[in-house]
C-alpha positions as CSV (number, residue, x, y, z in Angstrom):
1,X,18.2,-12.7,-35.1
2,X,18.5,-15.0,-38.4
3,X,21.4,-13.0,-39.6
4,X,23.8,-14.2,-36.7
5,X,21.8,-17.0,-35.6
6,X,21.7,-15.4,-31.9
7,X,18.7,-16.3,-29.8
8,X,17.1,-14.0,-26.9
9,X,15.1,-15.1,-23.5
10,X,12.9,-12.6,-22.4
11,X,11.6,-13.2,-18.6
12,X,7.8,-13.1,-17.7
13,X,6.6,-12.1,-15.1
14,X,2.9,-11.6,-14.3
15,X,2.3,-8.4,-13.4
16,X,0.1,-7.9,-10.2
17,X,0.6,-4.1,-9.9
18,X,-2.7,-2.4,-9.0
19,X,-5.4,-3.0,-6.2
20,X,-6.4,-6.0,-4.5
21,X,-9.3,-6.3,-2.5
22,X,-10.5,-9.3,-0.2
23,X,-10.6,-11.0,3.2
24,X,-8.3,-12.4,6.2
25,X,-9.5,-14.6,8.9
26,X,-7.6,-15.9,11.8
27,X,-8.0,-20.2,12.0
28,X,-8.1,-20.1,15.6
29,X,-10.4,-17.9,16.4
30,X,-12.6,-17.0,13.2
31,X,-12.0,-13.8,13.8
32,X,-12.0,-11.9,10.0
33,X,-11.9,-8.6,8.4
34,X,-11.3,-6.7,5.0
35,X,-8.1,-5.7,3.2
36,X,-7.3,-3.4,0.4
37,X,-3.6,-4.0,-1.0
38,X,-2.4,-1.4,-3.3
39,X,0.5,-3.3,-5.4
40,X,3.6,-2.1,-6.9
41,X,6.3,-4.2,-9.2
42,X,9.3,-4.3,-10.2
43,X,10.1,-8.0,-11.9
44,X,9.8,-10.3,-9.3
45,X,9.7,-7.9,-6.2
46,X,6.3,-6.3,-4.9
47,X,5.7,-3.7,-2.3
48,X,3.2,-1.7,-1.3
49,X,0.3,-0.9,1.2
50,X,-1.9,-3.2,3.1
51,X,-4.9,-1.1,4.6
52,X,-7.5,-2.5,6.9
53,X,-10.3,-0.5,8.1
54,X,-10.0,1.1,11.6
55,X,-12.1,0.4,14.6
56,X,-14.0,3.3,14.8
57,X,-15.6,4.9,11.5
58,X,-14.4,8.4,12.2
59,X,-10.4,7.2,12.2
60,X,-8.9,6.4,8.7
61,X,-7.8,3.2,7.9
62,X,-4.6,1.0,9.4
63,X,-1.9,1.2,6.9
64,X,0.9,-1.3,6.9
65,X,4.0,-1.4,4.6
66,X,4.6,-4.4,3.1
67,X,7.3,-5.8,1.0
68,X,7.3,-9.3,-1.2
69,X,8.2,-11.4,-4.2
70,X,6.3,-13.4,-7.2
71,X,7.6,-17.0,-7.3
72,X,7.3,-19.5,-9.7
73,X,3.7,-21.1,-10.6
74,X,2.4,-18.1,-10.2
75,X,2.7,-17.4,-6.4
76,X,3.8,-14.8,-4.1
77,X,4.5,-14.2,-0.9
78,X,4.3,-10.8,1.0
79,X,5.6,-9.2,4.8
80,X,4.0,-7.0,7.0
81,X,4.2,-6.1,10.8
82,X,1.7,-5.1,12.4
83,X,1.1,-2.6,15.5
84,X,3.1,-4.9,18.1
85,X,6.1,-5.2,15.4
86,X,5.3,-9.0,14.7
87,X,6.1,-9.9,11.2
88,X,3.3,-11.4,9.8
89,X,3.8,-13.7,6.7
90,X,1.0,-14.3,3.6
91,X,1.6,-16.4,1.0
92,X,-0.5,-16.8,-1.6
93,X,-1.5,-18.3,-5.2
94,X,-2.8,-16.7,-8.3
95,X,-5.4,-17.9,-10.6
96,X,-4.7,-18.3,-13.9
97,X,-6.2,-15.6,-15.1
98,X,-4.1,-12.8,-12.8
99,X,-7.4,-11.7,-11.2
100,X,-8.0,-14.1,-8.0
101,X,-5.1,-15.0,-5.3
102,X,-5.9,-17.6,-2.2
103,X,-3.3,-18.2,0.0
104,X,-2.6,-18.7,4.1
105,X,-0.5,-16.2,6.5
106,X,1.2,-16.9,9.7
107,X,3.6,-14.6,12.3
108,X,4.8,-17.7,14.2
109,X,2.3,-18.3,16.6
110,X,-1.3,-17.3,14.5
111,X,-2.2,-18.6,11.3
112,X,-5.0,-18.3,9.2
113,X,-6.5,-17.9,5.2
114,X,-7.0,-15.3,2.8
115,X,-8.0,-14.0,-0.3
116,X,-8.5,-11.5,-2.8
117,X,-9.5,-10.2,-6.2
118,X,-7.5,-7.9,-8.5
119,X,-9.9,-4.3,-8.6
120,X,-9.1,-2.0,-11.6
121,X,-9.8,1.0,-9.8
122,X,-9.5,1.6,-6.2
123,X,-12.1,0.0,-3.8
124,X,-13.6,1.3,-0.4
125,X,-14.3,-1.1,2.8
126,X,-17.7,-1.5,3.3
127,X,-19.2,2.0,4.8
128,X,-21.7,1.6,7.7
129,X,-24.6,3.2,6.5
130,X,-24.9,6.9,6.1
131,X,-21.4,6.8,6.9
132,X,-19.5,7.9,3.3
133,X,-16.2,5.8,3.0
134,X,-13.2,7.5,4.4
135,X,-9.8,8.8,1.8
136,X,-6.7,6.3,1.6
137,X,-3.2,8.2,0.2
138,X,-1.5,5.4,-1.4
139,X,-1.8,4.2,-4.9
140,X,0.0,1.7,-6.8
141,X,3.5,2.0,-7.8
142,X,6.9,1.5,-8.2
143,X,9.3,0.5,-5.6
144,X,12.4,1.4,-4.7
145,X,15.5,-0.5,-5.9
146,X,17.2,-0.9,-2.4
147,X,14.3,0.2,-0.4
148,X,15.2,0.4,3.7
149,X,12.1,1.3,5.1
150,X,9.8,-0.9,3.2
151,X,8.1,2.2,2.1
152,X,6.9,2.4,-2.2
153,X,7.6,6.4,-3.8
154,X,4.9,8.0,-5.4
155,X,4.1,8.9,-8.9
156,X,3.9,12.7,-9.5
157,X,1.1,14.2,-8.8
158,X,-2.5,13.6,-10.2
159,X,-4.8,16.3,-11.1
160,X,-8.0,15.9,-8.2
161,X,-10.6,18.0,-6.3
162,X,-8.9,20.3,-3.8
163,X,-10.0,20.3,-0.3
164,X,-12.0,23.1,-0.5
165,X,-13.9,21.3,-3.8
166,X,-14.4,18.4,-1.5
167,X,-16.9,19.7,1.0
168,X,-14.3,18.9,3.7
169,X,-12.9,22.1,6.0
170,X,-11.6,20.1,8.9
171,X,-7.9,21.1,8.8
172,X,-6.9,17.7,9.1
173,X,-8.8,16.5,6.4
174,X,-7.3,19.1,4.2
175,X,-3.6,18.0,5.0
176,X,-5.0,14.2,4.0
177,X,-6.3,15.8,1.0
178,X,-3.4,18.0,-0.1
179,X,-0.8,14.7,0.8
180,X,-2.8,12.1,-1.1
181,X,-2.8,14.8,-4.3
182,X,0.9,14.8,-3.9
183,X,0.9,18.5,-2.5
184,X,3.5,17.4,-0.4
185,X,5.0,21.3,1.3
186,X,1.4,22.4,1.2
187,X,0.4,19.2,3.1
188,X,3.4,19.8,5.6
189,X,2.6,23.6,6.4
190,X,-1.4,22.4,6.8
191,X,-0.2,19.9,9.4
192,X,2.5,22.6,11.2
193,X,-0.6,24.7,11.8
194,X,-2.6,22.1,13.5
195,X,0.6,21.5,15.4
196,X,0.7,24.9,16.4
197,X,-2.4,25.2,17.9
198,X,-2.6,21.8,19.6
199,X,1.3,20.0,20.1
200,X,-0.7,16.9,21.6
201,X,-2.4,16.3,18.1
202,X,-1.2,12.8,17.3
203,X,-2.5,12.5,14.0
204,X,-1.6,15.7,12.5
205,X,2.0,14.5,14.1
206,X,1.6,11.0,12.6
207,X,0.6,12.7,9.4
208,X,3.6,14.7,8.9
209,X,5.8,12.0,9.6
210,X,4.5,10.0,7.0
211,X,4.4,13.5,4.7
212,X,8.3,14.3,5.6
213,X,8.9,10.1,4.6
214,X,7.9,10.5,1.2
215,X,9.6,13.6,0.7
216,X,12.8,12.0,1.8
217,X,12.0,9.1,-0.4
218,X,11.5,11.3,-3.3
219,X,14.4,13.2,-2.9
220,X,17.1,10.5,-2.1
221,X,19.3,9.4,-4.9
222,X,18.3,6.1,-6.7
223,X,20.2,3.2,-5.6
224,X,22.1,0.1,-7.8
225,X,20.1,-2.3,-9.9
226,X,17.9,-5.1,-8.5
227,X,19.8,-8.5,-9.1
228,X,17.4,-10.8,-10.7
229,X,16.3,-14.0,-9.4
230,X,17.9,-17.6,-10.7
């Protein structure tokens, strides 16, 4: 500002928000698979959804929270657990151009490489054939400012095919569909009726946990301002 001779430092950050698809492999045993991260940012902190395809083409992906940071140089490092609770560890570098990130992971006793490309719409896993690719719920977005599940909110919702539209009746499917439009008390009732009719259904049960989550998560107050890094 020439008039009072005052200078201002904006921070930049590069901004990774978005999908990321790509590869893991374990060093010790070769053992690999496929990832699709959906990114959210806020500065310097990331969160989001790591989703790896399940073993069996009629289940829906594995989903795992994960929560992270962009560092200097252009590299970040992420957290996840996975189904045993270990904390697995990636870190990772970005290419210059924003698009390509290589990096290593580790949870204390297995280590191995990874890497991914940045996808500007959301990617699939690779579908067996005749076997159409199965629905993910999470998209890209915000997180929250003191976040104590690891968990990102939701935008509002976005206009899509209802179930019916679909071609899917299953009433599971339905309650996937109405929760990944953001229907969230149509979602929950859909799942209290499968509930009704079969209490041992574990995924309809899983489901509405994970619908009731983002609820809460929408509805709690926001929390204090993220600190920014040194």
């Amino acid at each position: 500002m020439p008039e009072s001779d005052h200078q201002l430092a904006f921070p930049l950050h590069l901004d990774l928000n978005g999908y990321w698809k790509g590869t893991w492999q374990e060093a010790a045993t070769g053992k690999a698979g496929e990832f699709i991260l959906s990114l959210g940012q806020t500065g310097t902190t990331l969160s989001g959804l790591w989703e790896e395809p399940a073993p069996t083409p009629a289940k829906p992906p594995r989903s795992f929270p994960v929560l992270g940071r962009l560092l200097d140089r252009q590299r970040l490092t992420l957290e996840r657990k996975d189904e045993t609770g270990r904390t697995l560890t990636f870190e990772g570098q970005v290419s210059a151009t924003g698009r390509e990130v290589l990096g290593t992971w580790q949870d204390g006793k297995r280590t191995g490489h990874w890497t991914g490309s940045r996808s500007d719409t959301k990617p699939t896993f690779s579908a067996l054939p005749g076997v159409p690719p199965l629905p993910t719920a999470v998209e890209p977005g915000p997180r929250l400012t003191t976040p104590t599940d690891g968990l990102t909110p939701l935008p509002p919702a976005l206009p899509g095919p209802t179930p019916t539209e679909s071609g899917d009746t299953s009433p599971l499917s339905r309650a996937q569909s109405l929760y990944e439009q953001r229907r969230y008390e149509e979602a929950l009732a859909q799942c209290d009726a499968i509930l009704k009719q079969d209490p041992k259904n574990n995924a309809a049960r899983d489901l509405k946990r994970r619908i009731q989550k983002s609820l809460d998560i929408l509805k709690a107050p926001p929390g204090g301002s993220e600190t920014p890094s040194p």
